[in-house]
C-alpha positions, 0 to 999 in steps of 0.5 A: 293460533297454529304454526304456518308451514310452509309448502316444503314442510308439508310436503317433507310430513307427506313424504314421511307417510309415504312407504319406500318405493319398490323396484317394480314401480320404478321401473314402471315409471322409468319404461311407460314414457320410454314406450309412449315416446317410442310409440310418437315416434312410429306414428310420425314414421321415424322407427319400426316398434317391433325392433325397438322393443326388441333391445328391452328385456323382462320388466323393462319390455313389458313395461315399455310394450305397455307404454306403446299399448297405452299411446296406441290404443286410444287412436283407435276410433271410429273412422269419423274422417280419412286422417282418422282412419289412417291413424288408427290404421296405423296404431292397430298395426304399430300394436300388432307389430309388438304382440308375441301372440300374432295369430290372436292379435290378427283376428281381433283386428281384423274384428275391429276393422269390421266394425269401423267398416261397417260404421263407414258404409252402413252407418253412413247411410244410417246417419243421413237418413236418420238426419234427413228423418229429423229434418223433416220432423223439425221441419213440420213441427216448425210449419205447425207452430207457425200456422198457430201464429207463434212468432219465430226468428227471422231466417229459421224457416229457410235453415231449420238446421242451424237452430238450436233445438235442432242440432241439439236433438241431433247430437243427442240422436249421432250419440246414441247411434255411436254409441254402440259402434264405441261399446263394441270398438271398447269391447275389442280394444279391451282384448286387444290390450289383454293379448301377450 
């Protein structure tokens, strides 16, 4: 039987297999925090980004202006309430702040606020109708099968959207709708990110 090491010695064996690590990565693990705590504190209203990044140089600003990126970018959703709306308001302005390219920035954000615009207004009336649709279907496939003596649970009949079928096929059908609305929000978010 083997010598029982403990979680030290292993960890002293796995240490050695490890090369040194560069500068580059320190640095990158120094200023990526430092960016997403810069980015928390824009979001509660305390500092303004585009000075904040300003005392970083070289490396550090890169890699702090990509902490910033990091934080911000995922709060860009689709406008599902008001709050998140506002949020990824914010977080499009916080990110355009710290582009050098503003003029590029500008416009995919402005690409970004069609979509959520045209997810709000258009896919609103598209998702109630659709909803609307599917509560009709449920609800004659229900009358169908209860006219064939099947037994159902007492009160579906007065809420065919509380059943399980139901809000199953409905979630999968908003999902699939959104699902085009999230590619395309993905797509700019993407260039976004890539712009300097």
């Amino acid at each position: 039987m083997g010598e029982i090491k403990s979680a030290f010695e292993i960890a002293m064996e796995k240490l050695k297999d490890i090369e040194e690590v560069t500068e580059d990565e320190k640095a990158r693990w120094k200023y990526l925090p430092a960016g997403e705590k810069l980015a928390t504190a824009y979001l509660k209203g305390n500092i303004n980004l585009k000075d904040e990044l300003q005392q970083y140089q070289g490396k550090p600003r890169e890699y702090v202006g990509k902490g910033i990126e990091n934080h911000l970018l995922p709060l860009i959703t689709l406008p599902e309430n008001e709050a998140a709306a506002n949020t990824a308001s914010k977080a499009m302005e916080g990110i355009k702040g710290i582009k050098e390219d503003q003029a590029n920035a500008e416009t995919i954000i402005s690409q970004i606020k069609q979509i959520m615009a045209h997810y709000t207004d258009q896919g609103e009336k598209q998702r109630r109708s659709a909803y609307d649709q599917l509560k009709q279907q449920y609800s004659q496939y229900l009358q169908k099968a209860m006219q064939q003596g099947m037994e159902m649970p007492p009160g579906l009949s007065n809420d065919i959207e509380k059943h399980p079928r139901f809000q199953e096929e409905w979630r999968k059908r908003k999902n699939e709708f959104e699902a085009r609305y999230i590619e395309s929000l993905a797509q700019m978010k993407q260039a976004l990110s890539q712009i300097k």
